[in-house]
Each structure stands twice: as structure tokens, then as C-alpha cells.
PDB file with one MODEL, atoms N, CA, C and O in Angstrom:
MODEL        1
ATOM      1  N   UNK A   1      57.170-100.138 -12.869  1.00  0.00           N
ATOM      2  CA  UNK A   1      56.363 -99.203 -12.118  1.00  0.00           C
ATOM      3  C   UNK A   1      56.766 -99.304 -10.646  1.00  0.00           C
ATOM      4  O   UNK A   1      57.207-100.388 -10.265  1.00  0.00           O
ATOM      5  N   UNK A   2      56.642 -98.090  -9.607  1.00  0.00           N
ATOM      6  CA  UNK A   2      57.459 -97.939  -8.904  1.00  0.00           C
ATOM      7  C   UNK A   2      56.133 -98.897  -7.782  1.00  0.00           C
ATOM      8  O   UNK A   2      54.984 -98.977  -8.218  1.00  0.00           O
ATOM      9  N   UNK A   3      56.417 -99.417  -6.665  1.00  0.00           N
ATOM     10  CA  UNK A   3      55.625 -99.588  -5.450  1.00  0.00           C
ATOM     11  C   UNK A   3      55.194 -98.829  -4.917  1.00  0.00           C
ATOM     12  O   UNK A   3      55.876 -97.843  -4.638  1.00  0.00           O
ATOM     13  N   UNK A   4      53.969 -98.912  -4.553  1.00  0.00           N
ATOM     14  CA  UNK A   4      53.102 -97.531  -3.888  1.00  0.00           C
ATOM     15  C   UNK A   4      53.665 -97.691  -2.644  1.00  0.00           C
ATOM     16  O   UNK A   4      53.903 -96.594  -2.140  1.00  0.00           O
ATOM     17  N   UNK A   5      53.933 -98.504  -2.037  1.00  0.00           N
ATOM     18  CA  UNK A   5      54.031 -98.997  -0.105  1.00  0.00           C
ATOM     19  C   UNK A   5      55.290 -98.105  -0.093  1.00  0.00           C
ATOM     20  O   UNK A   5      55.559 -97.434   0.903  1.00  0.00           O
ATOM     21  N   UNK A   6      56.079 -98.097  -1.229  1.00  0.00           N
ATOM     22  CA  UNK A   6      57.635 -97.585  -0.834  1.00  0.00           C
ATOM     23  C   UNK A   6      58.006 -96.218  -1.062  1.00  0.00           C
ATOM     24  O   UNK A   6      59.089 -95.675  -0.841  1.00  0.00           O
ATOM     25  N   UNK A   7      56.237 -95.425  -1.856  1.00  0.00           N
ATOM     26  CA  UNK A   7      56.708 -94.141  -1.704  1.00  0.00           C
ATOM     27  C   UNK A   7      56.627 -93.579  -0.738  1.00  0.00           C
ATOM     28  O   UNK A   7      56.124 -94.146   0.232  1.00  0.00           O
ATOM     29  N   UNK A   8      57.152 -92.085  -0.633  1.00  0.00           N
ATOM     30  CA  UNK A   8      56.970 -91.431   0.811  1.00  0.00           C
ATOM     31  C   UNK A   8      55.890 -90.624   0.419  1.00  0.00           C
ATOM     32  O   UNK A   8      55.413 -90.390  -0.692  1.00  0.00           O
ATOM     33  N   UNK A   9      55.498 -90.113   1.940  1.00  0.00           N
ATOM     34  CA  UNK A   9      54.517 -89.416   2.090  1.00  0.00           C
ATOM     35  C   UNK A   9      54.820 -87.873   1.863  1.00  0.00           C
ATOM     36  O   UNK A   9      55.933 -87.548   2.278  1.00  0.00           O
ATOM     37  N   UNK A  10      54.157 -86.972   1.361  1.00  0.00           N
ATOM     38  CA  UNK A  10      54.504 -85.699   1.385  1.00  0.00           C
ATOM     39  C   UNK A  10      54.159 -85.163   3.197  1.00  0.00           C
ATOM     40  O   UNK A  10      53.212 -85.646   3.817  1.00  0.00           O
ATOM     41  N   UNK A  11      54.787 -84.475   3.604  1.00  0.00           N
ATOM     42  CA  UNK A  11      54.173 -83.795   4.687  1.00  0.00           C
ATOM     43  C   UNK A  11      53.586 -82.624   4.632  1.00  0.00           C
ATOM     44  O   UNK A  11      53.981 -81.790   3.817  1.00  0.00           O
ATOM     45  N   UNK A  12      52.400 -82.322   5.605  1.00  0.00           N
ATOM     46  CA  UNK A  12      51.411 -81.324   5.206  1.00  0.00           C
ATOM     47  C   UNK A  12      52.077 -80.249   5.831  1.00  0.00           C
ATOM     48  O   UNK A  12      51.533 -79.187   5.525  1.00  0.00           O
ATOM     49  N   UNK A  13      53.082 -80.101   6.618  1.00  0.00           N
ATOM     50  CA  UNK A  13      53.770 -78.769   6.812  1.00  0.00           C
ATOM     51  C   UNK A  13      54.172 -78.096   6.090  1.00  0.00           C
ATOM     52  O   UNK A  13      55.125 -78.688   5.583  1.00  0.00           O
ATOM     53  N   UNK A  14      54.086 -77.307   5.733  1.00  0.00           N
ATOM     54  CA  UNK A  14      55.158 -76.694   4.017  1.00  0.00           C
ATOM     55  C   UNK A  14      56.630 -76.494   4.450  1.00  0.00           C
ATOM     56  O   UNK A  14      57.568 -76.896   3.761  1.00  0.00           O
ATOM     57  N   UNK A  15      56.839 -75.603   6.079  1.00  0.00           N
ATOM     58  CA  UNK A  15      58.325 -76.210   6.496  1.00  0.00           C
ATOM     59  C   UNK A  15      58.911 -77.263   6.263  1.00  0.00           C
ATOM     60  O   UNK A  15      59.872 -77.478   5.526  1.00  0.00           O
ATOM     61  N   UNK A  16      58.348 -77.911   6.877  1.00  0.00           N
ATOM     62  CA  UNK A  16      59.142 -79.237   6.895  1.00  0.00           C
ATOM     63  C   UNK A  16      59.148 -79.722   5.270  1.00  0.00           C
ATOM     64  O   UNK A  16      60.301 -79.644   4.846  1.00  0.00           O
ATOM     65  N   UNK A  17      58.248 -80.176   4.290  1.00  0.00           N
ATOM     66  CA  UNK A  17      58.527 -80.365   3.286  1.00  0.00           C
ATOM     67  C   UNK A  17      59.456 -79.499   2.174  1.00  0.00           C
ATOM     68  O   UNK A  17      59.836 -79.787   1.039  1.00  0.00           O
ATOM     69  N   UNK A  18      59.666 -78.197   3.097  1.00  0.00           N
ATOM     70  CA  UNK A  18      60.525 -76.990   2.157  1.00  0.00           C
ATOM     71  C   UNK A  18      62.068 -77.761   2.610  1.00  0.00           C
ATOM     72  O   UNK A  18      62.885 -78.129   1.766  1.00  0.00           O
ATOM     73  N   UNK A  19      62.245 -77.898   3.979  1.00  0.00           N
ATOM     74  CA  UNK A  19      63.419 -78.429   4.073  1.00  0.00           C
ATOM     75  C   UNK A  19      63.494 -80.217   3.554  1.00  0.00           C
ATOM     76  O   UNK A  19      64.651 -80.353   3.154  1.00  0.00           O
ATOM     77  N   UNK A  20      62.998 -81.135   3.454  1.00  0.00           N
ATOM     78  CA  UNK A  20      62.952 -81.916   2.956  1.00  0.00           C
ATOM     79  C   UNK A  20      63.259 -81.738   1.554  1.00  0.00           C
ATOM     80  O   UNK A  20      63.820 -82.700   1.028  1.00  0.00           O
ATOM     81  N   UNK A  21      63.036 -80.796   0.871  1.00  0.00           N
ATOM     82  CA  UNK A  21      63.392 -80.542  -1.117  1.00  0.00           C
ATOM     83  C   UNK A  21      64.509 -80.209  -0.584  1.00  0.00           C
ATOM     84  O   UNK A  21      65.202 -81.201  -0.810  1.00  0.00           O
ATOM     85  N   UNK A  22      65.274 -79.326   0.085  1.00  0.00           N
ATOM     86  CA  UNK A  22      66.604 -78.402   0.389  1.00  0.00           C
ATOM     87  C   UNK A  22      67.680 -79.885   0.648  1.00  0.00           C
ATOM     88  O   UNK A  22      68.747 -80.233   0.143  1.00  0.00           O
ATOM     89  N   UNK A  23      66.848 -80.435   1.598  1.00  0.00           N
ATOM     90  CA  UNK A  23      68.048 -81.769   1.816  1.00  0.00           C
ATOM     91  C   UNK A  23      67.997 -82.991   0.718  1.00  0.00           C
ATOM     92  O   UNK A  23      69.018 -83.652   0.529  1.00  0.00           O
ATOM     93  N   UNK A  24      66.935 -83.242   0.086  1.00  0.00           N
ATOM     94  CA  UNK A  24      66.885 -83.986  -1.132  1.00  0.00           C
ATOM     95  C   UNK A  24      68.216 -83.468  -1.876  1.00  0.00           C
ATOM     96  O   UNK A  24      69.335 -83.954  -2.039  1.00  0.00           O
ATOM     97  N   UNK A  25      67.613 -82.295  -2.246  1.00  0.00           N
ATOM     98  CA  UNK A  25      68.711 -81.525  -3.702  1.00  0.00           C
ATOM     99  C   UNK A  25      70.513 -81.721  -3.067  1.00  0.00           C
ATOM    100  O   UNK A  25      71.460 -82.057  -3.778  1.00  0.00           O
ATOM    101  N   UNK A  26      70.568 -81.448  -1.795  1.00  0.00           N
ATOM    102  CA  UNK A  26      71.664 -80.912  -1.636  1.00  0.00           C
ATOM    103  C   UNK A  26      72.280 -82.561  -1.241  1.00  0.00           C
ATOM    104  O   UNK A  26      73.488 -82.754  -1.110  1.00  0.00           O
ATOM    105  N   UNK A  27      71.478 -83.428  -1.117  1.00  0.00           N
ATOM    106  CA  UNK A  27      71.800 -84.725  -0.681  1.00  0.00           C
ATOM    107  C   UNK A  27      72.711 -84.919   0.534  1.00  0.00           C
ATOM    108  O   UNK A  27      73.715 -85.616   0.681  1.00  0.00           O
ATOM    109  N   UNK A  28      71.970 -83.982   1.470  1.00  0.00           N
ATOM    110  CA  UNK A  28      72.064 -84.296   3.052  1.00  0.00           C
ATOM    111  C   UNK A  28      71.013 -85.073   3.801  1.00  0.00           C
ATOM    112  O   UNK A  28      70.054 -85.180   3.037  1.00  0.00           O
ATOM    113  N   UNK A  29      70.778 -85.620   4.866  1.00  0.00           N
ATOM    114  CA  UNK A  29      70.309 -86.566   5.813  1.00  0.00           C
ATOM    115  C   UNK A  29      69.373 -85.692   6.630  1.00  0.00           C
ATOM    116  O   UNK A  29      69.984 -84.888   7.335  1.00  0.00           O
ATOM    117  N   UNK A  30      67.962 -85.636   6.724  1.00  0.00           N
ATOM    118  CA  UNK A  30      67.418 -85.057   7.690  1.00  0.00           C
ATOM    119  C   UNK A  30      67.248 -86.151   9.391  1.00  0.00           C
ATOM    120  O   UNK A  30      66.879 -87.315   9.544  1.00  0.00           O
ATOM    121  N   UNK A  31      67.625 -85.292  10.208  1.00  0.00           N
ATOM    122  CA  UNK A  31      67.554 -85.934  11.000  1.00  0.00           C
ATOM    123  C   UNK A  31      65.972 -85.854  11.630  1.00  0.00           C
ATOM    124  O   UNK A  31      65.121 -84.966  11.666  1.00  0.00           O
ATOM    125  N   UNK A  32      66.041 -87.281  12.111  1.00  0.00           N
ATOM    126  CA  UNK A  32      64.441 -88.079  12.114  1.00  0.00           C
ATOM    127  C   UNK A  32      64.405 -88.140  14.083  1.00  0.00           C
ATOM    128  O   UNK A  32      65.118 -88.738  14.888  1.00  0.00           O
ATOM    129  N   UNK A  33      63.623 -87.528  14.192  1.00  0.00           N
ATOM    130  CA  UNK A  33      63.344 -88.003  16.237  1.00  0.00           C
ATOM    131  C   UNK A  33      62.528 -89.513  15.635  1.00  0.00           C
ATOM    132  O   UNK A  33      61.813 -89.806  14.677  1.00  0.00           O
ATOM    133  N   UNK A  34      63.199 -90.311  16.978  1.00  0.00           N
ATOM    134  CA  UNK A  34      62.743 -91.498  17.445  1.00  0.00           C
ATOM    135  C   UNK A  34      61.777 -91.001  18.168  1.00  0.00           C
ATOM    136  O   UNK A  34      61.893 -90.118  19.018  1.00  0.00           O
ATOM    137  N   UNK A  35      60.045 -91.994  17.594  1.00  0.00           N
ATOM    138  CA  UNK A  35      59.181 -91.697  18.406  1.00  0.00           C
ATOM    139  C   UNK A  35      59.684 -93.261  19.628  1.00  0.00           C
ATOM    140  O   UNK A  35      60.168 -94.349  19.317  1.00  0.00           O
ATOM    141  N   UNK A  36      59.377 -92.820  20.725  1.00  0.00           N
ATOM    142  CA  UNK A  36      59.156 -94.185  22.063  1.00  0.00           C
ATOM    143  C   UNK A  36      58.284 -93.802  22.675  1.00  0.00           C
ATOM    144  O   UNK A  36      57.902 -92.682  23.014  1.00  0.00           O
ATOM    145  N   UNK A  37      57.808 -95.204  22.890  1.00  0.00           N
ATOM    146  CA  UNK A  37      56.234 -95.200  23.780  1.00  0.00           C
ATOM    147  C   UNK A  37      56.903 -95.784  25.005  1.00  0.00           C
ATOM    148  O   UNK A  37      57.793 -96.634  24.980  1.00  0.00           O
ATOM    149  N   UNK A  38      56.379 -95.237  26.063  1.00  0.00           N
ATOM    150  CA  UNK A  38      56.227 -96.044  27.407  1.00  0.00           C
ATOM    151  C   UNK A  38      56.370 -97.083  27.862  1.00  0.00           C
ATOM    152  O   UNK A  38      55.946 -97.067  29.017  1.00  0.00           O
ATOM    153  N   UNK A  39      56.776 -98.090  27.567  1.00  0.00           N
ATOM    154  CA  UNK A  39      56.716 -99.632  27.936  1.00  0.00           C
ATOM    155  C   UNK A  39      55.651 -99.724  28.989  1.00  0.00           C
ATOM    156  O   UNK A  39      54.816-100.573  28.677  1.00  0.00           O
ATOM    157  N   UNK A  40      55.490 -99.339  29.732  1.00  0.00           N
ATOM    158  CA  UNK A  40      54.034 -99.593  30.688  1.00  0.00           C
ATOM    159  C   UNK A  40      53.055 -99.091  30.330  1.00  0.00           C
ATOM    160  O   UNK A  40      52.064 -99.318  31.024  1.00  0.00           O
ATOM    161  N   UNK A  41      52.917 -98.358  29.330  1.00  0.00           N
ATOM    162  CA  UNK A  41      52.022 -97.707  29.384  1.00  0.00           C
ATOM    163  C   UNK A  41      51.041 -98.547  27.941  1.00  0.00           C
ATOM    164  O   UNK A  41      49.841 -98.727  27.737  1.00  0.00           O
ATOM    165  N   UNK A  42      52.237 -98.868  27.226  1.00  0.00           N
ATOM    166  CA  UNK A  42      51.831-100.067  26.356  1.00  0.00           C
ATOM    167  C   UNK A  42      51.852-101.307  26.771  1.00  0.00           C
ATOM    168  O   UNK A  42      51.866-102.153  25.877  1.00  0.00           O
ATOM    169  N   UNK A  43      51.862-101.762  28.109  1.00  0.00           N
ATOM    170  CA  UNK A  43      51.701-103.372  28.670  1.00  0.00           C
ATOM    171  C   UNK A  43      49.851-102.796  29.281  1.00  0.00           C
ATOM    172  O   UNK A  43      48.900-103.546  29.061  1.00  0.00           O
ATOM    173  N   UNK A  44      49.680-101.649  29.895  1.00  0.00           N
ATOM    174  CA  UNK A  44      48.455-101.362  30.262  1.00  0.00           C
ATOM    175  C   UNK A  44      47.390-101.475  29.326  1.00  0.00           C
ATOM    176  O   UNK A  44      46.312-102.068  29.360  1.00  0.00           O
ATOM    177  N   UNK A  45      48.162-100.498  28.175  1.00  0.00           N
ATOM    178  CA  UNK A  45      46.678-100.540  26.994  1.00  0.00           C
ATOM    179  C   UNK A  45      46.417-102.061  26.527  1.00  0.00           C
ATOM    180  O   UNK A  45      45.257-102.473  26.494  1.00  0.00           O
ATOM    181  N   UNK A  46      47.472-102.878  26.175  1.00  0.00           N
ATOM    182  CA  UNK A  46      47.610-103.975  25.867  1.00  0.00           C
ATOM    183  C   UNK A  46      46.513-104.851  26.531  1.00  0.00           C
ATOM    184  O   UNK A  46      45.569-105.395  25.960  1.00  0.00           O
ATOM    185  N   UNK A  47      46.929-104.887  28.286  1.00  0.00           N
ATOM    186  CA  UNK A  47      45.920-105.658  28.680  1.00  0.00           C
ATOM    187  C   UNK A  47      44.483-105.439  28.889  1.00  0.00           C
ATOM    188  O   UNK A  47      43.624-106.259  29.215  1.00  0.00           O
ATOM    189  N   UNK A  48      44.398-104.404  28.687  1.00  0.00           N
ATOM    190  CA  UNK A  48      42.783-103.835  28.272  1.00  0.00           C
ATOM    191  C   UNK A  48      42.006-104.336  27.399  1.00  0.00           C
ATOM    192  O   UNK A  48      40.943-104.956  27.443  1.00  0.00           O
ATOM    193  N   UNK A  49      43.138-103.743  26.074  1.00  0.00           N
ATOM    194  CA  UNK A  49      42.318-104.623  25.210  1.00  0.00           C
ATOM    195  C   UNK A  49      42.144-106.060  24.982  1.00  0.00           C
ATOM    196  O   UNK A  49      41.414-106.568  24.132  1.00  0.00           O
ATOM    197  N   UNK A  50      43.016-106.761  25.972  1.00  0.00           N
ATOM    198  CA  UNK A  50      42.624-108.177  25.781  1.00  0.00           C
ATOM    199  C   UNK A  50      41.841-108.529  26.380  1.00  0.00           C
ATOM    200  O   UNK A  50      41.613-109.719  26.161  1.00  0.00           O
ATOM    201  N   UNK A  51      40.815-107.802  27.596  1.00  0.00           N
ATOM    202  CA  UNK A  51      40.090-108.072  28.176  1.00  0.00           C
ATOM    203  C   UNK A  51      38.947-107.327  28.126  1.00  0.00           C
ATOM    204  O   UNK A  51      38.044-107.363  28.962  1.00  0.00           O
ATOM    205  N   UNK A  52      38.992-106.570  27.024  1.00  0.00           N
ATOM    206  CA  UNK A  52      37.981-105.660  26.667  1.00  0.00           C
ATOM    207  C   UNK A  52      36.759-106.070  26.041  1.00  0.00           C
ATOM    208  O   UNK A  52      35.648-105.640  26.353  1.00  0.00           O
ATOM    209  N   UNK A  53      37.147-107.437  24.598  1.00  0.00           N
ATOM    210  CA  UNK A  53      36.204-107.992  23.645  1.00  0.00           C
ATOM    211  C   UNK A  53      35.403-108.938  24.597  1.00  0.00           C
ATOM    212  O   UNK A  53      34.186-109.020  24.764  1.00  0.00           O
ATOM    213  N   UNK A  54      36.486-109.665  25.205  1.00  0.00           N
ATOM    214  CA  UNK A  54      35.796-110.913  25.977  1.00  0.00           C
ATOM    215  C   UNK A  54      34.748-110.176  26.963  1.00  0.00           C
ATOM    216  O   UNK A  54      33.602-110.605  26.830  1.00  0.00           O
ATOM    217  N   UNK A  55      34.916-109.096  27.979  1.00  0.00           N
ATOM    218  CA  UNK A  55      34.246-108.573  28.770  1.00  0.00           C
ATOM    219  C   UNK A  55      32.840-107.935  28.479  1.00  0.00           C
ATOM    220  O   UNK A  55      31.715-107.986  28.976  1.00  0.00           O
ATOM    221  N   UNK A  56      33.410-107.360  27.515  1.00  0.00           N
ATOM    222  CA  UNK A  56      31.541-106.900  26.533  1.00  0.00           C
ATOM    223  C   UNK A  56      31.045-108.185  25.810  1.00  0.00           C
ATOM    224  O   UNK A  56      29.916-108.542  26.146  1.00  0.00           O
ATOM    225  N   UNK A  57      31.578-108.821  25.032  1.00  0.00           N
ATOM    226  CA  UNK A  57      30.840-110.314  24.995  1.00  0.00           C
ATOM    227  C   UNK A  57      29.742-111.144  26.014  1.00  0.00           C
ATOM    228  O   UNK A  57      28.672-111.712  25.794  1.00  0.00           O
ATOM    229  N   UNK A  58      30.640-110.897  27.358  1.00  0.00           N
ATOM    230  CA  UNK A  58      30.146-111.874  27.991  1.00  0.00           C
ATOM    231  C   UNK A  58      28.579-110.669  28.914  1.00  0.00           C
ATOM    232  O   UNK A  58      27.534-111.118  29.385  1.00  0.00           O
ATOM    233  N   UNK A  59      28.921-109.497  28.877  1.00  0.00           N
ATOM    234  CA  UNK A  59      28.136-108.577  28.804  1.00  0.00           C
ATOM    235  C   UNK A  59      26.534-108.497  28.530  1.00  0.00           C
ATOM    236  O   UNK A  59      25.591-108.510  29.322  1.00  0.00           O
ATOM    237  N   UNK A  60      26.588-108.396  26.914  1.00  0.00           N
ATOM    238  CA  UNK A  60      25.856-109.054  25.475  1.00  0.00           C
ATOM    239  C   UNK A  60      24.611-109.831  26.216  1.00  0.00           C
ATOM    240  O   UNK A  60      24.739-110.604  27.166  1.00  0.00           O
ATOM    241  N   UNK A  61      23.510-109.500  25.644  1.00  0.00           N
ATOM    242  CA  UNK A  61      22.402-110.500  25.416  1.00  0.00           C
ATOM    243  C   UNK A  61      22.182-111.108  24.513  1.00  0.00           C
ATOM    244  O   UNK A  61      22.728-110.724  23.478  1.00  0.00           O
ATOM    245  N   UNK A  62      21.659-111.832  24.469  1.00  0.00           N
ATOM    246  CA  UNK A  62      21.637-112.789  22.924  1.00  0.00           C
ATOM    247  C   UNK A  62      21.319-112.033  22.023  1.00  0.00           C
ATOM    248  O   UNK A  62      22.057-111.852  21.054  1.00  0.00           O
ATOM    249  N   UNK A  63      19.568-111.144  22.236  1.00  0.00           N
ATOM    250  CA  UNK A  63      18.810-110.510  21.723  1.00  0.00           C
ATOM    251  C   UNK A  63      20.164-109.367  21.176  1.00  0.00           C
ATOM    252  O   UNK A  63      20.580-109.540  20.031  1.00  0.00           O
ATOM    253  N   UNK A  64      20.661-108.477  21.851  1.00  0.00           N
ATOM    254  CA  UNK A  64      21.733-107.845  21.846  1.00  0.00           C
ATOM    255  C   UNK A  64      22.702-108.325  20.779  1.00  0.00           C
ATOM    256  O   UNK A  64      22.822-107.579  19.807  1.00  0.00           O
ATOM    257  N   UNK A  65      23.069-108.905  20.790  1.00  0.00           N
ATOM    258  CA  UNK A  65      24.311-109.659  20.095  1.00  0.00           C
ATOM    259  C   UNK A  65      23.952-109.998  18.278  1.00  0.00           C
ATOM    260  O   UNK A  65      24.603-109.698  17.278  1.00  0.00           O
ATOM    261  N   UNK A  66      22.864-110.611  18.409  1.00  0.00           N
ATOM    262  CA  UNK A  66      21.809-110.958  17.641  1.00  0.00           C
ATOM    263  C   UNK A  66      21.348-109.665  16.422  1.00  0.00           C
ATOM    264  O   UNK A  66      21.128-109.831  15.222  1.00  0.00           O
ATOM    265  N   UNK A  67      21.298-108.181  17.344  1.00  0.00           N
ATOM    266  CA  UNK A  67      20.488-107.164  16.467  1.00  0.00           C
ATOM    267  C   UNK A  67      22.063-106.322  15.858  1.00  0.00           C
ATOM    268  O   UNK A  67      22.010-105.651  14.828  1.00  0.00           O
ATOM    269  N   UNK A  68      23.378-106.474  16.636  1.00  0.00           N
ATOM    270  CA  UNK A  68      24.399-105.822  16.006  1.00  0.00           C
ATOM    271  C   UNK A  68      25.224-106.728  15.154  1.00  0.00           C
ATOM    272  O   UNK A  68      26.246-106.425  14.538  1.00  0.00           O
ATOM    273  N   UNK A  69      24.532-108.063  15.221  1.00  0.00           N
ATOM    274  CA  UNK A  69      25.155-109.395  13.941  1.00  0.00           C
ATOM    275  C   UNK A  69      24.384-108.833  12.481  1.00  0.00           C
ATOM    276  O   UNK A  69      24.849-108.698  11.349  1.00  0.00           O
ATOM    277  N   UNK A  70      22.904-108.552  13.067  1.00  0.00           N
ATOM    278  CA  UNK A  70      21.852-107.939  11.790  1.00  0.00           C
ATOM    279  C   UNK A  70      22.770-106.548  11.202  1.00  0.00           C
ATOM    280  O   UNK A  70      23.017-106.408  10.005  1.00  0.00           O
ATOM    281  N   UNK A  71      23.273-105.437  12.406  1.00  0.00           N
ATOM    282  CA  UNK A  71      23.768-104.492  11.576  1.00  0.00           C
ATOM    283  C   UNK A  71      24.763-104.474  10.886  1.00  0.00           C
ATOM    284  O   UNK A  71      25.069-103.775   9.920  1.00  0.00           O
ATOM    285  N   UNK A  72      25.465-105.574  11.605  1.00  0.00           N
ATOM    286  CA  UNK A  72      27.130-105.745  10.544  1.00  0.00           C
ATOM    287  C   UNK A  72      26.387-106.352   8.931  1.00  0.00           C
ATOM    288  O   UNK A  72      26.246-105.930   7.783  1.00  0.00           O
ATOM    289  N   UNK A  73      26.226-106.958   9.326  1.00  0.00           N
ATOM    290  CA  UNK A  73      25.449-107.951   7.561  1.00  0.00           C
ATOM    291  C   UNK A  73      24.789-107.072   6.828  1.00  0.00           C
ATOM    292  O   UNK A  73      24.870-107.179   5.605  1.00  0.00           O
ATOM    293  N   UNK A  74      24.234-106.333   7.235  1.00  0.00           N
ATOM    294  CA  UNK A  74      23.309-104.822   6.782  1.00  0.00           C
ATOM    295  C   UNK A  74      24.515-103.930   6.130  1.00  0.00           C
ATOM    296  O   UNK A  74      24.481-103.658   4.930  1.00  0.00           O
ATOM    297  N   UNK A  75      25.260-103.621   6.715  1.00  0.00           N
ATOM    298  CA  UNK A  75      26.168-102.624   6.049  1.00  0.00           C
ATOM    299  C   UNK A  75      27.346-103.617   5.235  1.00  0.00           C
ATOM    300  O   UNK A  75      28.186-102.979   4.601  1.00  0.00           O
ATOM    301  N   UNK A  76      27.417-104.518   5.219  1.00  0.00           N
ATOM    302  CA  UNK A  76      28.819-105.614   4.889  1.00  0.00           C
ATOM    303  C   UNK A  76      27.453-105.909   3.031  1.00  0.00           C
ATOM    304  O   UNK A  76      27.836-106.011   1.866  1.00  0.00           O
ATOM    305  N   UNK A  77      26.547-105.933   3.358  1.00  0.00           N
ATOM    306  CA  UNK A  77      26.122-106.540   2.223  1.00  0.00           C
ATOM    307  C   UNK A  77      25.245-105.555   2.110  1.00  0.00           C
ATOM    308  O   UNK A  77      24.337-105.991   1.403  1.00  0.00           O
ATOM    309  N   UNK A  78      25.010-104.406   2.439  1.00  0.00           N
ATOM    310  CA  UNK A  78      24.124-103.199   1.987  1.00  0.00           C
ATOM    311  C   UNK A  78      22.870-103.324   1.405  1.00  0.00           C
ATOM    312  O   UNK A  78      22.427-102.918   0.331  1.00  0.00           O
ATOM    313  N   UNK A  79      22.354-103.996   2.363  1.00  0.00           N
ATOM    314  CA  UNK A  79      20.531-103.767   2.535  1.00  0.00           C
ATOM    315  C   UNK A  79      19.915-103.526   3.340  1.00  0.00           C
ATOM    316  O   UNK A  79      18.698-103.433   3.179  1.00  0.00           O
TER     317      UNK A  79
ENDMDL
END
């Protein structure tokens, strides 16, 4: 049985999946754009979020902290 992780995805364009059957059959190469992100722009988000959990943590009231520990356990164990 084949691996699910290793099939592909259909794409919801019908173009693009029309040419995807055309280059399957004909067993040509579609060419793929490289997505690239920013390098700064991913060192920015980066350090956000590392200072994001700790910052609302330290935020937090006990009482606070305390009633969204109750809602996680509430929905994690559904009562």
C-alpha cells in the first residue's frame, strides 16, 4: 500500500491540474517557482515569537492563568 505522506496533492485550479495530466502523460517536467522568504523578515517574526509566550505569561494572573488551564482541560477531556 502506497504512503499517504508521499502522495501529491491535487490542485484546486483546474488549469493548473489540466496541465499537470498534459505533463504527466507526455512525461515532461513542470516547472516549479521557488517560494523565498525574506531572511529578515523571518529573523523578525522569529523573535517575536520567542518573546511573545514568555511576555503574556508573565502578563497572566494567577486567577487568569488558572480559568484558561480550566478551559484547556474542558475541551482536551470534554466536560
Amino acid at each position: 500500500m502506497p504512503d499517504r505522506s508521499s502522495r501529491k496533492r491535487r490542485p484546486r485550479d483546474v488549469n493548473v491540474l489540466a496541465a499537470r495530466i498534459v505533463a504527466e502523460s507526455t512525461g515532461e517536467e513542470l516547472e516549479r517557482e521557488e517560494i523565498t522568504k525574506n531572511p529578515a523578515a523571518v529573523a523578525l517574526g522569529r523573535l517575536g515569537g520567542q518573546k511573545g509566550g514568555k511576555a503574556r505569561a508573565a502578563k497572566l494572573t494567577a486567577e487568569r492563568r488558572r480559568e484558561i488551564a480550566k478551559a484547556a482541560a474542558a475541551a482536551r477531556w470534554g466536560h
